[in-house]
N, C-alpha and C positions, 0 to 999 in steps of 0.2 A: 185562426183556422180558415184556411178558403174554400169555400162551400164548393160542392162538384159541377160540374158541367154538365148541361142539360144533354140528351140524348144527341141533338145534330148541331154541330157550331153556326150553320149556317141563318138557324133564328133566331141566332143574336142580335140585337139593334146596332146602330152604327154610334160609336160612341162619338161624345160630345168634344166638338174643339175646343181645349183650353181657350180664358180670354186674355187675350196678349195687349189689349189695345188696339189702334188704328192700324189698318195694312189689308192688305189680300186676305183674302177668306176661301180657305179652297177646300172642296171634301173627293175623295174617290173611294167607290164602294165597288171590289170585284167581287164575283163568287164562282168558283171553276167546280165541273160536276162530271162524273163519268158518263158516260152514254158506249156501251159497246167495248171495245177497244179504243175510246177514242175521249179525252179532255177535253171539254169544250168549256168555252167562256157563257157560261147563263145569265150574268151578271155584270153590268159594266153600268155605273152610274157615275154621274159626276156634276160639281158643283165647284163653278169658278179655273183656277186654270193648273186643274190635273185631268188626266188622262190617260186613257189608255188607247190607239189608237185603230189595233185588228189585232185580233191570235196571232201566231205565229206559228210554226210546226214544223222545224229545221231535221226533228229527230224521228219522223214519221208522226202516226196517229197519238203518241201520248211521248211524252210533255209537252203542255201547252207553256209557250214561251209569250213572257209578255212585259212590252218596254212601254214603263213607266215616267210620260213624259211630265217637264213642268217646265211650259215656253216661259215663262220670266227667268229660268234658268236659274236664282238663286234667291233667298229670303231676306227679308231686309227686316228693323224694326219695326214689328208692331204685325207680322205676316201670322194667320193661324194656317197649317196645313193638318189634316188629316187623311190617313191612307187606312183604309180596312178592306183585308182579304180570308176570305173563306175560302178551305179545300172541302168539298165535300168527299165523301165514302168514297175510296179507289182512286182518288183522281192526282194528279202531278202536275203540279205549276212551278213552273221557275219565272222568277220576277225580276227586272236587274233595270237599271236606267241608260240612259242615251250619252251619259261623257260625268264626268267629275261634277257634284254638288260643290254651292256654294253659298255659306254663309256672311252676307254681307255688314259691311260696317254700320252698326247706328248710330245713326246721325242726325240734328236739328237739338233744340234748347233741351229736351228732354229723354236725350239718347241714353240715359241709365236707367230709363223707366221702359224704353222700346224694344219689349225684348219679344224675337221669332219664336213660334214655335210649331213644333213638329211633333205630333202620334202618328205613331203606326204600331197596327193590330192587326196579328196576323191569328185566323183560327185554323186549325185541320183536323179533321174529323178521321174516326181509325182507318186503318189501310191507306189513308193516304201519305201528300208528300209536298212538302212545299219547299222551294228552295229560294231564299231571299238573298239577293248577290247582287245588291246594288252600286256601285262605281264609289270611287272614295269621293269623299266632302271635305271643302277647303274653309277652314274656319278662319274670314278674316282678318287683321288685328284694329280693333276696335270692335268687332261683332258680341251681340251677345244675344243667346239663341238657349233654348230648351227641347231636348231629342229627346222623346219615351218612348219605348219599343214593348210592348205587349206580345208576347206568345202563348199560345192558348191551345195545348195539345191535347186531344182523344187517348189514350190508350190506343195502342198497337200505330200511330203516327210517326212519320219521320219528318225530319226539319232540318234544314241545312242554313246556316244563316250568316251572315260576312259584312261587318263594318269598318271602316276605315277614314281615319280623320285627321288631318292636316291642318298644323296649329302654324298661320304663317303663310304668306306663299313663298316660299322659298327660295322659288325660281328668279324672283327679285331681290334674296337675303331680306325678305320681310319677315319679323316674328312680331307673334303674340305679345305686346308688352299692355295692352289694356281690351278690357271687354271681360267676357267668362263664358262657360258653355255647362250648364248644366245637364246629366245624361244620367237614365233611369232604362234597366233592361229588366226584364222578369220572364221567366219560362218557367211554367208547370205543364204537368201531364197531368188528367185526371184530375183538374183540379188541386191536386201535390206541386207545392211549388217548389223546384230545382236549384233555379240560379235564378237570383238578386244582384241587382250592382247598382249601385247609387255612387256617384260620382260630381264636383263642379271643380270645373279648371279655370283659375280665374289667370287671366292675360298680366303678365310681368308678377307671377307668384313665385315662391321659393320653390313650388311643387313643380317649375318644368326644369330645373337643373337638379332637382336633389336626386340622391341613388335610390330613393325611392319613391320615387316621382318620374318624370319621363327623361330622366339623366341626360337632359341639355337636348333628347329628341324631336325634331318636330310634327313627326309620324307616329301613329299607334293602331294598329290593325288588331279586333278580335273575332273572331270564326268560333260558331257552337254548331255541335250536331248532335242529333237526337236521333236512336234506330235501335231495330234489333240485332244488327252490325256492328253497332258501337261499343268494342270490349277492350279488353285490354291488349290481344292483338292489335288491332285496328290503332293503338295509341303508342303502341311500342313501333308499328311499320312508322308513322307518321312522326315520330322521334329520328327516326336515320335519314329525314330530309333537313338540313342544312343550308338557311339561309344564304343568300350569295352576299349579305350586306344586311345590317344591324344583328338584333336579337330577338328570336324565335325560340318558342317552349310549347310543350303541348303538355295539357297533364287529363287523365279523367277522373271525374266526378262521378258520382253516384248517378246512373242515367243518363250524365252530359258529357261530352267531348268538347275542350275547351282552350284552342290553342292562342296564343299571342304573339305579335309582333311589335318591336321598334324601330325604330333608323330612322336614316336621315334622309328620305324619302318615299316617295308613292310606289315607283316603279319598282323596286327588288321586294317591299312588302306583297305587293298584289303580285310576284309571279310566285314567292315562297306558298302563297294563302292557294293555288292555283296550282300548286304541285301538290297541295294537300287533299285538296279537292279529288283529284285525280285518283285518289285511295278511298276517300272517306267518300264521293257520291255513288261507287258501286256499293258498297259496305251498308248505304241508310235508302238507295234509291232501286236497288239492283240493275242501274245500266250504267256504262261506262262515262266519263268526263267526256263533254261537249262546250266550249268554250263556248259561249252566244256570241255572235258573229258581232253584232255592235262593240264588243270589245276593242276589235280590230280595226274600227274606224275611227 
């Protein structure tokens, strides 16, 4: 049973990085807070080589937009990162990165012991809105890495949230044939927990050709939303958009919104996940789809 969540997400401590071994050690702690009409950044700590660099404000005084940068550009064995974001009461953050993640190959004598890893914890406190839409991540073969995703919602919260992951670079005809990637999601509201997913894709498995598996794909995109928007309307409109390339489904869940994609690439998944978007951020945010401009470069 998961005990409730304290009155404000944002006196929460900053959880602890897994120990992965030798590598990079990096932490970032945002906390975004209403003031007025207007999302400001109160909170921007950091340790090692994440960051956040200035607000942003594309869309006037609220959402604050905020690109989440990591100059090594990708995690290698033995790397811990941690990312923790608080929304406080009213407030609207959208978080997205600087170009495609990457998970590098482990490598030296004991490259099956060198494995990266990655928390992120997002909290948001009621009335508010976080939107996490970070760039897809290139898992490369030989990499082996650990993703956990914590969300952590208030009652009366909305949450938008988009992953996407590339087993291979493809663009070379390189696949996954050794490494694994272990990925862990949990979203509750209230302390009620929603959606669970415990997942490890180990490189040259039976699990990336079978039909129940990612049937020979080397892309997999999932999008969750959370809102008082998110009904059955909202999953029947987002049903009649029609991938241009692989397979897309949307279904909902008790509270979640939960669509998925495959194929055989980054590019038609992230414009189908971005047509959905365009339904489902008025629906959980109440303002219209604004693409962040870093997409475009």
């Amino acid at each position: 049973m998961n005990a409730p969540m304290p009155r404000s997400t944002l006196d929460l401590p900053m959880p602890a990085v897994p120990s992965c071994g030798a590598g990079w050690r990096a932490e970032l702690e945002l906390g975004f807070a209403r003031r007025g009409e207007r999302t400001v950044l109160v909170r921007n700590r950091h340790c090692g080589p994440l960051r956040v660099q200035k607000p942003l404000y594309p869309e006037g005084p609220s959402p604050c937009h905020a690109i989440v940068l990591h100059p090594p550009a990708g995690l290698v064995g033995g790397d811990r990162l941690a990312i923790d974001v608080s929304v406080g009461v009213g407030a609207h953050a959208l978080l997205t990165t600087p170009g495609a993640g990457k998970w590098y190959r482990s490598g030296g004598a004991n490259a099956g012991e060198r494995v990266a890893c990655l928390a992120q914890t997002l909290r948001v406190c009621g009335g508010a809105v976080c939107e996490w839409l970070p760039q897809e991540s290139i898992v490369f073969d030989g990499a082996r890495g650990e993703l956990a995703t914590e969300v952590a919602l208030e009652p009366g919260a909305g949450f938008v949230g988009m992953e996407m992951l590339c087993f291979g670079r493809t663009g070379s005809g390189e696949r996954f044939r050794d490494g694994a990637m272990a990925l862990t999601t949990r979203l509750s509201v209230g302390g009620r927990l929603l959606w669970r997913e415990r997942g490890r894709i180990e490189g040259g498995s039976a699990l990336l050709d079978s039909v129940v598996g990612l049937r020979g794909e080397p892309v997999v995109g999932t999008l969750l939303a959370v809102g008082a928007g998110v009904d059955e309307g909202l999953r029947d409109a987002c049903r009649q958009l029609v991938p241009a390339a692989g397979e897309g489904a949307v279904t909902l869940l008790p509270g979640v919104l939960v669509a998925r994609w495959l194929g055989p690439a980054c590019e038609p998944g992230r414009a189908w996940l971005a047509r959905l978007l365009e339904l489902i951020r008025p629906a959980v945010a109440g303002v219209p789809m604004r693409t962040p401009r870093i997409w475009n470069t």
